[in-house]
C-alpha positions in Angstrom: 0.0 0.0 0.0 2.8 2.3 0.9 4.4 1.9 -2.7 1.5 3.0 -4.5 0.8 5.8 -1.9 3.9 7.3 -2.2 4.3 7.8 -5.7 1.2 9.6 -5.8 2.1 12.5 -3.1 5.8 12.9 -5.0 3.5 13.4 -7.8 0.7 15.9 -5.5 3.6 17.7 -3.8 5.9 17.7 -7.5 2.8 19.1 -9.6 2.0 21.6 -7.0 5.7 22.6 -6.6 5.0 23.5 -10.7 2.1 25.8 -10.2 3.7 27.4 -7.1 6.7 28.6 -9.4 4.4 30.2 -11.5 4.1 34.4 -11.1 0.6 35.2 -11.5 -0.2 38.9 -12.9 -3.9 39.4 -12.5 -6.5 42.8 -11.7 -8.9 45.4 -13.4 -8.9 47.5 -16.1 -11.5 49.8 -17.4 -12.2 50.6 -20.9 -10.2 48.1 -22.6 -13.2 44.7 -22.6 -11.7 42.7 -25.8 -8.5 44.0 -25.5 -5.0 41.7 -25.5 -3.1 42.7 -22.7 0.6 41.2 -22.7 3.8 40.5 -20.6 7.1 40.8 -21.5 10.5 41.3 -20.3 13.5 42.7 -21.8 16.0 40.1 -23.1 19.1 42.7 -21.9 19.5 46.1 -21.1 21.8 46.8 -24.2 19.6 46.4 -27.3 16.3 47.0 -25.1 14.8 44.6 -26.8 11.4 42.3 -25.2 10.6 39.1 -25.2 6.9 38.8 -24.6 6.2 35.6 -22.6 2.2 35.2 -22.7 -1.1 37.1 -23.4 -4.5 37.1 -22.3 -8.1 38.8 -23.5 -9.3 41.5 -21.4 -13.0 40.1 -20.2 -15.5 42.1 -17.7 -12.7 44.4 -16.9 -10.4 41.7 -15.8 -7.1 39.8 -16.9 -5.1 37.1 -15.5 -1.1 36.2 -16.7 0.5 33.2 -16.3 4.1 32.8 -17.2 7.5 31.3 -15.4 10.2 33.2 -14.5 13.9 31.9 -13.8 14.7 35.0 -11.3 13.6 38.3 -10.5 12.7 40.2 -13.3 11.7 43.8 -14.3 8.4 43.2 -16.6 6.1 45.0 -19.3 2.3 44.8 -19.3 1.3 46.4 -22.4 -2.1 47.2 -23.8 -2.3 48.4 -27.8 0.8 50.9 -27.8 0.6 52.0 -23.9 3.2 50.4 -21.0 3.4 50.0 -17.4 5.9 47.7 -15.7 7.0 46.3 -12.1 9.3 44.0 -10.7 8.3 40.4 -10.2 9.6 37.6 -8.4 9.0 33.7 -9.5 5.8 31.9 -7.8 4.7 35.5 -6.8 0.6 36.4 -7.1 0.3 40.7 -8.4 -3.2 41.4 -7.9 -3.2 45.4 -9.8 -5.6 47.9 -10.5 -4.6 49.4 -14.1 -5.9 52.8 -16.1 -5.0 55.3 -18.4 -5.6 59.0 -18.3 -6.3 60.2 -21.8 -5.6 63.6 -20.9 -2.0 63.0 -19.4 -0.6 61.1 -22.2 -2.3 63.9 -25.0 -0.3 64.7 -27.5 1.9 61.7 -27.4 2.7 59.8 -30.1 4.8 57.0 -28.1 5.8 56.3 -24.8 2.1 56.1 -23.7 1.6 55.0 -20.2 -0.9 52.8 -18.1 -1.0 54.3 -14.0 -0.3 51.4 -12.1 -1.4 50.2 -8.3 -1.3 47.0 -5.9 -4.8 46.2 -5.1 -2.8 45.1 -1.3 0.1 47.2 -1.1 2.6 45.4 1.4 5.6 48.2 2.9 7.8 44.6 2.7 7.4 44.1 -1.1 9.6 44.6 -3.4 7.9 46.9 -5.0 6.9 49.2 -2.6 10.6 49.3 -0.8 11.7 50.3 -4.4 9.4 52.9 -4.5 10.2 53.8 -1.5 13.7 54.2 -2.3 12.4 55.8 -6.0 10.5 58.2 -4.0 13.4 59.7 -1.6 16.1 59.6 -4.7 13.9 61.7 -6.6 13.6 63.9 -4.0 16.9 64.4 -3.3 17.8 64.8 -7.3 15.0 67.7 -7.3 16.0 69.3 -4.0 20.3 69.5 -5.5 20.2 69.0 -8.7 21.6 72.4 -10.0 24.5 72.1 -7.2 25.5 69.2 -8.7 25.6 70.6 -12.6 28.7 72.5 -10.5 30.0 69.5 -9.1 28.5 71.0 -6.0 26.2 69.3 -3.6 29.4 66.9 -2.2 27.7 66.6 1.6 24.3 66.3 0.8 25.6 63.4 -1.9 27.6 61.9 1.3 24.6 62.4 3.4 22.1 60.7 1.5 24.3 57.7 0.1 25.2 57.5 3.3 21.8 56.9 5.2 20.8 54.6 1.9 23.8 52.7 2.2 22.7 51.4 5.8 19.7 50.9 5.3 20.7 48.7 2.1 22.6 46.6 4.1 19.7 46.0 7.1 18.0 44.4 3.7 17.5 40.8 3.5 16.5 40.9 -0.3 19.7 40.8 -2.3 17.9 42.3 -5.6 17.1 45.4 -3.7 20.6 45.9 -2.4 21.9 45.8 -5.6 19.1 48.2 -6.8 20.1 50.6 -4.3 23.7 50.3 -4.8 23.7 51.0 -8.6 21.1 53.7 -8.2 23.3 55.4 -5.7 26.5 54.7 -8.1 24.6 56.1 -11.0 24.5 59.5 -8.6 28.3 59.2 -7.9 28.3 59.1 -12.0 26.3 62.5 -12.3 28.1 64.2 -9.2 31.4 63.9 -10.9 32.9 61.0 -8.7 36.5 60.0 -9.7 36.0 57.5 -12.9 38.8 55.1 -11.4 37.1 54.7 -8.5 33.6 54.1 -9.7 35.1 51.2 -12.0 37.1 49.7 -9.3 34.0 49.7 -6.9 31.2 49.2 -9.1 32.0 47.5 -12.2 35.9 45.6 -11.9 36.0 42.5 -10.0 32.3 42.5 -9.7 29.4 40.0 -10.4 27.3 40.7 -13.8 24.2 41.3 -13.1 22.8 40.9 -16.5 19.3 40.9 -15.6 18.9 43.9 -13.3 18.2 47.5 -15.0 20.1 49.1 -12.5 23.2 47.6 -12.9 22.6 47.5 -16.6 21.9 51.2 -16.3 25.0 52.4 -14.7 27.2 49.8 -17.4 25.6 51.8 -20.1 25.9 55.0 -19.0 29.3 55.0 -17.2 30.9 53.5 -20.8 28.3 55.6 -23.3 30.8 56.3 -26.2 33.9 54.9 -24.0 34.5 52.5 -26.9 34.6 55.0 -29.5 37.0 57.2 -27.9 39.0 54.6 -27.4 39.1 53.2 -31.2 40.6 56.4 -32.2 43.3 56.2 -29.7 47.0 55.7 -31.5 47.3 53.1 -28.3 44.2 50.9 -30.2 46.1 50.3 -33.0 46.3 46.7 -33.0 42.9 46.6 -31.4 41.6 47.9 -34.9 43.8 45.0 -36.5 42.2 42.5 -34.6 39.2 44.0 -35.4 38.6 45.1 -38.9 41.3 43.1 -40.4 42.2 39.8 -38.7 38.5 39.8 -37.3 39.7 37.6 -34.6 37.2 37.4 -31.2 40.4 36.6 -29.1 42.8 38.7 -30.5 40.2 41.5 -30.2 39.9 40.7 -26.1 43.2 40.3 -25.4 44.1 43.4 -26.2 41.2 45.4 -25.1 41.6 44.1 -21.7 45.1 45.6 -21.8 43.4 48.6 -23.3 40.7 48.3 -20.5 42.7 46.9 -17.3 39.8 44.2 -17.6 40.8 40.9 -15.8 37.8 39.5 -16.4 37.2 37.7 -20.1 33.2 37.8 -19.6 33.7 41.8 -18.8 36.0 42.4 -21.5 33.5 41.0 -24.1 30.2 42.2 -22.2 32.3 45.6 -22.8 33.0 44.6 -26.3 29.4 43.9 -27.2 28.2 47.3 -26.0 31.2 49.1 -28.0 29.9 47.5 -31.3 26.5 47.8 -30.8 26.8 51.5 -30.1 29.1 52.3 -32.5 27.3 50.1 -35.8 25.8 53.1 -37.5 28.9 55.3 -37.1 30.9 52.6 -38.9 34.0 53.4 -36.6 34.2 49.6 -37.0 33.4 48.1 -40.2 30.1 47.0 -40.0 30.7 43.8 -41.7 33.8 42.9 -39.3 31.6 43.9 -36.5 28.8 41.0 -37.4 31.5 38.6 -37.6 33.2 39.1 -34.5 29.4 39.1 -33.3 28.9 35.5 -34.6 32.6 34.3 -33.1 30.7 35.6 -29.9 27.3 33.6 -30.5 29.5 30.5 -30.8 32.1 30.9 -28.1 31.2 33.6 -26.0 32.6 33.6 -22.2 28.7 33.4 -20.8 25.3 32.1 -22.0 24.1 35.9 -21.7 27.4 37.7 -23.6 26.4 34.6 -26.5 22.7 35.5 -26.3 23.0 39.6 -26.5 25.3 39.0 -29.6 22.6 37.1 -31.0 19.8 39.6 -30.2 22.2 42.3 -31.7 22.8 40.1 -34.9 19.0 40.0 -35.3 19.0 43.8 -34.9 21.4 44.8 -37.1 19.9 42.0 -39.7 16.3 43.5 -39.8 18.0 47.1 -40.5 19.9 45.5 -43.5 19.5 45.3 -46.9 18.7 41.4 -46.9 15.5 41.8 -44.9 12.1 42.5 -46.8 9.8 44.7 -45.5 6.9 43.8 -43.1 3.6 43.5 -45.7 0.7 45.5 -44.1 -2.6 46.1 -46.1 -4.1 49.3 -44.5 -7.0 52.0 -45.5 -5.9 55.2 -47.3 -7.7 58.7 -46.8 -10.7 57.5 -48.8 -11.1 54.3 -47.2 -9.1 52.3 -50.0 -6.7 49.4 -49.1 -3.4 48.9 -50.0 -0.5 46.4 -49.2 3.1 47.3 -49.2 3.1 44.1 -51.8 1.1 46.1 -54.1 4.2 48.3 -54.5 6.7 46.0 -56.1 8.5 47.3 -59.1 9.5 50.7 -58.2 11.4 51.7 -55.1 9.1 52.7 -52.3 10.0 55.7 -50.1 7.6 54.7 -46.7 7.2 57.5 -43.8 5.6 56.8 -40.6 4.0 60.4 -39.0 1.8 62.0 -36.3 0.0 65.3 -36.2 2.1 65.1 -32.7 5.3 66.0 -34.4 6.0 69.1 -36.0 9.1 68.1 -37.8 6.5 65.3 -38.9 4.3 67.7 -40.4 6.8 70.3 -42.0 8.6 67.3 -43.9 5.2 66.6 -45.6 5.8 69.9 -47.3 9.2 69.1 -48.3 7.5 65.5 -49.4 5.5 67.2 -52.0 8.0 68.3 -54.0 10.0 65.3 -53.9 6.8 63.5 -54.6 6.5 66.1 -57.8 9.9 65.5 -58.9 10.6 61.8 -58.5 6.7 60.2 -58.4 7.2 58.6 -61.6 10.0 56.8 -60.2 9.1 56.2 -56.7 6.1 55.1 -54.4 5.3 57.6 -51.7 4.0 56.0 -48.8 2.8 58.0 -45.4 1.5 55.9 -43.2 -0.5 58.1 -39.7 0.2 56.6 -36.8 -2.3 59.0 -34.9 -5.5 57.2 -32.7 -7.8 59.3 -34.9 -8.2 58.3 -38.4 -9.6 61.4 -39.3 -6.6 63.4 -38.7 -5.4 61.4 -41.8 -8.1 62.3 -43.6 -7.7 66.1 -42.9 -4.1 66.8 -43.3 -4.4 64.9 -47.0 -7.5 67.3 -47.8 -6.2 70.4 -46.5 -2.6 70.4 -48.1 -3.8 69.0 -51.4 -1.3 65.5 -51.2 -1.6 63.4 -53.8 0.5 60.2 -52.9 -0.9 57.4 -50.3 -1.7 58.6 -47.4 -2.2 54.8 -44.8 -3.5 55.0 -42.0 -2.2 52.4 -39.0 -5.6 50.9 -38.5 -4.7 50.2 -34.9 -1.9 48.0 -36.2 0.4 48.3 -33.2 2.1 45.5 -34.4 3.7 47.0 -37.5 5.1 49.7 -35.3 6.7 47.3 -33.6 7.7 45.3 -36.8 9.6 48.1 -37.9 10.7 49.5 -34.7 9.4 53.2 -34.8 10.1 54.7 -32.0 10.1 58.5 -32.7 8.5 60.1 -35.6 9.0 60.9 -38.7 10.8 57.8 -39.5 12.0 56.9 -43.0 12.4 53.8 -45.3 13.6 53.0 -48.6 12.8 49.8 -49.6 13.8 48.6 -53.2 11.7 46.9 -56.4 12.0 43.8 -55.0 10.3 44.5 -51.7 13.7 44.1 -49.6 14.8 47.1 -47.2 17.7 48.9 -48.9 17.8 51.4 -45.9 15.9 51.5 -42.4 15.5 55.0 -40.6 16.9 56.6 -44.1 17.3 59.9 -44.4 14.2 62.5 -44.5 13.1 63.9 -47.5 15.7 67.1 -47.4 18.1 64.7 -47.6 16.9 62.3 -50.0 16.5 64.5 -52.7 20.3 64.3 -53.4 20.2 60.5 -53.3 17.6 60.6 -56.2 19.1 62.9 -58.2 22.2 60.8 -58.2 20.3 57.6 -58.4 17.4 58.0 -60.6 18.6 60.3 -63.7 
């Protein structure tokens, strides 16, 4: 009896063990009945780019997520083009209360936001200490913020880093005492503190913490444009020849960590990693020595996360290059027509994405019309609206008098995504065959030299 008892509790206690590791995003939202709402997380804090891990249909006001984590991570909830996010932990229940405030996000085009709040607020969740911590910090920042723009503000700094500090280390969560620590290093950053020091304390001979934004913050902005400085050093030299010419991964680290001081191989490359992927579209590297020192790094990279951000850079720089074909999309014009970007082939198509949000968006128009007069025989205008209100589409076409396709999104927040607008006007120049000769080319000003040269 025993032996077929006790199979069945392993297999109670192992099942329930499952569902308990489960996180469990769940609450009310008004407004949005039919809507998807979805959950994400960022797959690094260099490219920025998500990973959306589940979905559900909004029903009565009320969602429910279920999706694993492997750690504590920072996640989206996102709702057409608008965002929230929080912090979860894994087998952790979120009951929220979600809404958005039409008035406070007027006028914007992107970076719309959902308000957030815990239905049972807990002062010992995560969470709430962070925004406890958030709350104080921003304080401080708005109380001596032009003192330090003077390098100024040197005992207040002390003061409060000190007072944080303590209370950092009275934490028994280690997450939040590394959130605190970079946050406060981040301030040493803006104060001015002495760059040898902060790398010694913050960064050399110090875990990777690839998954938290805060550590990943302070990386990124203690070494913004570090690695293109340092390229142009005579020192580099045979940093550049490992680079561009022998296109060798090791050769490469080994002498950037002389370059660096770096002990660490992981850090060296983690470093490496950031330098190309912030320096791609300056080709201070050549691009195509930088995607194959990339690949060297997808196959035999010092961690499963340096091997994995290469890879999610690869796919970035891939789906900017000229061997991707565009996203199709079939939308509605201003009189209600439909087109698809397949429609187009045969002739290059010069696609625009605009809101009556952005005046650069709308004083380019002008500048489209004449291009579109010169070159329209040649060339497929496409300007596709990526305002809520269709009829803002419909009244800037009928006002001005413009006589190429004018799209409207339709609601498609996906294409946005597809082709990763995120500020408007954004340009595209996609050839005959439907392939993307240039992503984010140049705006019409500019463009009407690469005609001329191009299309005689």
């Amino acid at each position: 009896m025993t032996r077929i008892f006790l199979p069945l509790v392993l297999s109670i206690f192992f099942s329930l063990h499952l569902i308990a590791d489960e996180t469990v995003v769940q609450g009310k939202i008004k407004g949005f009945d039919s809507k998807t709402i979805k959950v994400g997380i960022y797959k690094d804090y260099i490219t920025n780019e998500k990973e959306w891990l589940t979905e559900a249909v909004i029903q009565n006001g009320s969602f429910k997520l279920t999706f694993e984590l492997a750690a504590i991570e920072q996640i989206i909830l996102k709702i057409e083009d608008k965002e929230t996010s929080l912090f979860a932990e894994v087998g952790k229940v979120y009951n929220l209360g979600l809404s958005f405030d039409e008035e406070a996000n007027r006028g914007q085009a992107f970076n719309k936001f959902l308000n957030l709040s815990f239905t049972f607020p807990k002062t010992s969740e995560l969470n709430q200490q962070i925004k406890s911590f958030n709350s104080a910090y921003q304080d401080f920042f708005a109380a001596n913020y032009a003192k330090m723009m003077y390098k100024g503000a040197t005992k207040e700094t002390q003061e409060f880093i000190a007072v944080w500090s303590e209370k950092k280390e009275s934490s028994t969560s280690k997450f939040l005492k590394n959130y605190i620590k970079y946050t406060l290093s981040n301030l040493e950053d803006i104060r001015g503190g002495n760059n040898v020091t902060l790398e010694n304390t913050f960064v050399k001979g110090q875990p990777i913490f690839y998954h938290h934004k805060e550590y990943m913050n302070f990386f990124t902005q203690f070494y913004q444009e570090d690695f293109d400085q340092l390229t142009l050093k005579k020192e580099s030299k045979k940093m550049r020849q490992a680079l561009m010419f022998d296109e060798s991964l090791e050769q490469s680290l080994e002498e950037l960590s002389i370059l660096k001081g770096f002990e660490s191989a992981e850090l060296t490359e983690l470093y490496l990693l950031y330098g190309l992927f912030e320096v791609y579209h300056k080709k201070v590297i050549n691009q195509e020595s930088s995607k194959k020192i990339l690949t060297q790094i997808t196959e035999r990279g010092q961690s499963k996360e340096n091997k994995q951000i290469a890879a999610t850079i690869l796919t970035v720089f891939e789906q900017h290059g000229k061997s991707m074909f565009a996203a199709d999309f079939t939308l509605l014009d201003s009189k209600g027509e439909k087109h698809s970007l397949k429609d187009y082939r045969g002739k290059l198509v010069y696609l625009s994405f605009w809101s009556n949000t952005s005046i650069p968006s709308l004083r380019e128009l002008r500048v489209m019309e004449k291009l579109h007069k010169d070159y329209g025989k040649k060339v497929h205008f496409v300007s596709i609206n990526l305002d809520d209100d269709k009829s803002i589409n419909q009244s800037i076409v009928s006002e001005n008098g413009y006589t190429w396709d004018f799209l409207h999104f339709g609601g498609d927040y996906e294409l946005r995504e597809t082709y990763r607008v995120t500020t408007v006007p954004s340009y595209f120049l996609i050839n005959e065959q439907g392939g993307i000769t240039k992503a984010f080319a140049e705006g019409p000003i500019e463009m009407e030299r690469t005609f001329f040269n191009t299309l005689k």
